[in-house]
N, C-alpha and C positions, 0 to 999 in steps of 0.2 A: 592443246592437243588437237592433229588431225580430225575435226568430226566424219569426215569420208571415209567409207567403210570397203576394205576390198572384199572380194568374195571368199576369203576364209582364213580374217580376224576372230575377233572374239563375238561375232554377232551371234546370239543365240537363236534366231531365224532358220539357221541353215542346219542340215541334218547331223552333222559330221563333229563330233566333241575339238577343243583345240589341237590338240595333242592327233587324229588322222586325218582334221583338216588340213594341216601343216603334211603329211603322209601325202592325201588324195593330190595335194598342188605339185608338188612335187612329179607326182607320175601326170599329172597335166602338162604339165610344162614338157614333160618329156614328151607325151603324145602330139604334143601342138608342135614341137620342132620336127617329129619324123612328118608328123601332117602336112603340115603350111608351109615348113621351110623350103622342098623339092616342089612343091605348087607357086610361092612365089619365083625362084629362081626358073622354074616354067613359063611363067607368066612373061620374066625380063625378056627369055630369048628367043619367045613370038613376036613378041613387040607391043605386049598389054602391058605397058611403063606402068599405069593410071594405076589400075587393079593390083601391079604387084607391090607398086609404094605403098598402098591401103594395109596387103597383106603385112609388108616388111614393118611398118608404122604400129600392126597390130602386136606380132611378134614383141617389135623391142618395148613397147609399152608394157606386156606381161613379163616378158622376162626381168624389167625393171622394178614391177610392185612385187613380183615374186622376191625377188631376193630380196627388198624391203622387209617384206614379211618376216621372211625364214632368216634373215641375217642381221637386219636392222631391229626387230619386231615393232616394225611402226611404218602406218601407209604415205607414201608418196603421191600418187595420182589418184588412189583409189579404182573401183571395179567400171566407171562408169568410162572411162577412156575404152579400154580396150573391148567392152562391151557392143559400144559404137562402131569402134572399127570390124567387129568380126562381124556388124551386122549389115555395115556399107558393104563389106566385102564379100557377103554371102548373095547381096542383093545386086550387085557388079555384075558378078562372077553368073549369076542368074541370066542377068539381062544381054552377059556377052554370049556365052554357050551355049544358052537355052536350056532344054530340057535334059540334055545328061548332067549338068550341075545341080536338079531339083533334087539330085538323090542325096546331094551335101545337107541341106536342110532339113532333113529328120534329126540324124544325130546331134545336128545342132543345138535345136530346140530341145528336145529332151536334157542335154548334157547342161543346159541353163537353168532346168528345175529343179537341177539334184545340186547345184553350184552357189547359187545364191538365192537368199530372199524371197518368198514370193511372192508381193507385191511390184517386186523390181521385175523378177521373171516372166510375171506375165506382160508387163508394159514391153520389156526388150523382143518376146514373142510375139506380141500382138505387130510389131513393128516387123519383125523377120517376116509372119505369115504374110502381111500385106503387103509388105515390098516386094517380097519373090511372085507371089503370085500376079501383082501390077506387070511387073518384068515379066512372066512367064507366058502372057498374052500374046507378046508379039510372034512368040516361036510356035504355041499348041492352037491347035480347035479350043472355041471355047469350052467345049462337053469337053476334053481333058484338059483344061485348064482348072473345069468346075470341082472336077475329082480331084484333079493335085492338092488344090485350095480345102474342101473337106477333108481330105485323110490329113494334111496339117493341121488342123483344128483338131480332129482326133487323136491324132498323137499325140499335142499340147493337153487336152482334156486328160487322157488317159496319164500322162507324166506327170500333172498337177493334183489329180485325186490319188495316185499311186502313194506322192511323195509329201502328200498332207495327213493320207493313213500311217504312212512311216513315221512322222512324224509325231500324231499322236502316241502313235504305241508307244516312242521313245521317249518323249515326256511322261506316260503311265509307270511306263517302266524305271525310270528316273527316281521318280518318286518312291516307289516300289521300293529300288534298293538303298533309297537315302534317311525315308520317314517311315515311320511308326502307323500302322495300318489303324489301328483303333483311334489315335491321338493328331496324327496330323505329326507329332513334334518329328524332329530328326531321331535318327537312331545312333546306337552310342557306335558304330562303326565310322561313323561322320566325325565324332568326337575331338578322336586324336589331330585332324588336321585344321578343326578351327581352335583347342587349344594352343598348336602348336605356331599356328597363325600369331595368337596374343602372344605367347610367348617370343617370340621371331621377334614383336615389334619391340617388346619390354626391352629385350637383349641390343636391341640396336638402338634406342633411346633409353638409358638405364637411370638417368637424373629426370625425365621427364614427371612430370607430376601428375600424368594421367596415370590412374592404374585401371588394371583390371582387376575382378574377382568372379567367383565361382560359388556358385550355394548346391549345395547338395541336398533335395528335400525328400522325404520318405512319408507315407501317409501311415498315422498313427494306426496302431491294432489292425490293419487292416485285412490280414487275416481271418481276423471275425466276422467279417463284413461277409466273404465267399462262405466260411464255414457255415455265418446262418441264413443268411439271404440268397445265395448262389451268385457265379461267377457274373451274370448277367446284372447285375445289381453292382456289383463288383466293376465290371467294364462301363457302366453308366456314370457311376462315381468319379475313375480316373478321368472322363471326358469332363465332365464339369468340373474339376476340379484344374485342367489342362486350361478349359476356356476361361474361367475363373484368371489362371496366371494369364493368361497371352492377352486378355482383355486389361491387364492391368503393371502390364510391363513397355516397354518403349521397344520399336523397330528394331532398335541394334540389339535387343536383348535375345540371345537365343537359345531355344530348351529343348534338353534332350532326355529321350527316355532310358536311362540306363536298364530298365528290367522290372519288369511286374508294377508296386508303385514307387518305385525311387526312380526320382529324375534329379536331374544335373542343368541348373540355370546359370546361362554365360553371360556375363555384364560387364563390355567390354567399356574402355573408359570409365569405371563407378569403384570408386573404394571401399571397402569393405566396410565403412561408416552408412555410404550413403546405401548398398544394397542390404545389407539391414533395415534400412527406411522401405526399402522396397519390398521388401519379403513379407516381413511384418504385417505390412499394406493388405497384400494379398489373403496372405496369411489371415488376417481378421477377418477380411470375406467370406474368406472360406467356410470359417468354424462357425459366421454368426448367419451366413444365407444356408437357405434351402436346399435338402441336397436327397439325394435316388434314400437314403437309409434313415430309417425315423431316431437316429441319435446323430449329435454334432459328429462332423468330422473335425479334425485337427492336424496341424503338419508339425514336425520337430525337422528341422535345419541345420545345417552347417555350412561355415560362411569363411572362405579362406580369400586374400589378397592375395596376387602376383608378386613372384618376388624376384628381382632379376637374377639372370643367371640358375634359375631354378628349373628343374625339370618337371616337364608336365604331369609325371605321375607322383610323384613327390606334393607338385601342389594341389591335387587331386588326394592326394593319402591327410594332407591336413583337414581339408575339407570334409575327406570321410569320418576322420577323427573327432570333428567339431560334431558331427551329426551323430557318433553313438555317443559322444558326451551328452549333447541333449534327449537321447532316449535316455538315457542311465540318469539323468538328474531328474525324470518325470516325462518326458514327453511334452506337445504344446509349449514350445521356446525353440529360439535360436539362440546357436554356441556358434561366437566368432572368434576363428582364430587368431590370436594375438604371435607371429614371429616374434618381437619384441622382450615377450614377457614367459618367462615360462608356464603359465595357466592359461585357461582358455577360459576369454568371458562369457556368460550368458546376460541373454536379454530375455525378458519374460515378453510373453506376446500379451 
């Protein structure tokens, strides 16, 4: 795989989700042919060959990773070609005109904050501001040379704090609409498209011998807990009982909160043998550590494999099924569901 990254792949750096990244380049590319296109052809029929090949060189290099992108979905040259070129060209175009070109370099620099990386953005700015401004000597006073060079530094400053606040808020808010505010886990809105993920893959490897499964866990009585303790006691318990699982599952393993204390544990690759191992595990943590309520808690489970060709709610309705078979048999155990067998096993914790 290309490890060169253009300015709006899948880098999670940049502001913009894939889906109006692919959007924003688009009307780029458009802006940059009404822009650049009649400035190089400008440039040919003065006689700035030098400057307008830069220009032309920048052009066909975007136009190139762009349609890699949007048409191939995979980078060719990456962002750092035509980054170079728009920055010789800004800094040319400085050093030929003078001073009515400095007003190019604002939107420049801003338009490189909001486009890629910040790390990168600042390096390709730090290089715009010093280059136009080296070039901008020979044309100003240096007392307006000294102001062009400051208000450039300000506008970078003010683009990079602007678009590192958008930034976070978009990550807050990310989170906001993905996870579970008390727990951290995902929320069951997230659900459908990582089941449907396992499922995708079963469906296209159907002899594979990796499976997946699904536990559905619910905290025993837990009702009683808020009825005599209050809900605060209540929301301490599902946290230690969340950190409890996530301290004692594996990376791929991912949990979500379906509603109050029922969650839904996805164990991608694990057979319904070995996530039993896994549950269990927890599961005895649970019940024999320390916990916000001065009586044990306990989980009752249910534990369904993927099946191919099976529909996500289908293997979510066994799963559910295995989990009121284990309240209905006593609580404290997991019920794995057998496709197989018409019964459903249990496992005592």
């Amino acid at each position: 795989m290309n490890r060169r990254k253009f300015m709006f792949d899948n880098n999670t750096d940049t502001l913009f989700d894939l889906h109006n990244r692919r959007r924003v380049l688009k009307f780029i590319v458009l802006v940059v042919l009404l822009t650049f296109l009649p400035l190089t052809i400008k440039n040919f029929v003065i006689g700035e060959t030098f400057l307008a090949c830069v220009l032309l060189s920048f052009l066909v290099s975007l136009l190139i990773e762009a349609y890699a992108v949007l048409y191939l979905h995979k980078n060719i040259i990456g962002y750092s070609v035509p980054l170079a070129l728009i920055s010789l060209s800004i800094i040319l175009s400085v050093d030929i005109f003078g001073t009515l070109a400095t007003y190019w370099v604002f939107p420049i620099i801003t338009a490189v904050v909001f486009i890629i990386p910040q790390r990168y953005a600042i390096i390709i700015n730090s290089i715009i501001i010093l280059g136009t401004t080296m070039a901008a000597t020979q044309h100003q006073v240096p007392a307006i040379t000294l102001r062009f060079f400051i208000a450039l530094l300000c506008c970078a400053f003010i683009s990079h704090f602007a678009i590192e606040a958008l930034r976070k808020l978009q990550h807050e808010l990310r989170n906001l609409s993905t996870k579970d505010s008390l727990t951290g886990a995902f929320n069951r809105y997230q659900l459908e498209t990582f089941l449907q993920s396992a499922a995708d893959e079963k469906l296209q490897n159907p002899q594979s011998l990796v499976q997946s499964s699904i536990a559905i866990l619910d905290i025993d009585y837990f009702k009683q807990v808020n009825d005599l303790y209050g809900h605060d006691v209540g929301d301490q318990i599902i946290k230690e009982v969340v950190n409890t699982i996530k301290a004692n599952t594996r990376k791929s393993d991912i949990l979500f909160r379906l509603g109050g204390d029922e969650f839904l544990l996805l164990l991608i690759g694990t057979s319904k043998d070995d996530a039993n191992d896994i549950v269990k595990h927890f599961s005895r943590l649970i019940s024999e550590g320390r916990s916000s309520a001065p009586f044990q808690i306990n989980l009752s489970i249910g534990i369904a494999e993927l099946v191919a060709h099976e529909e996500i709610d289908t293997w979510m309705k066994r799963a559910d099924i295995a989990l009121y078979a284990a309240k209905n048999n006593g609580r404290n155990q997991v019920q794995i569901d057998e496709t197989s067998c018409p019964s459903i096993q249990a496992t005592s914790l």
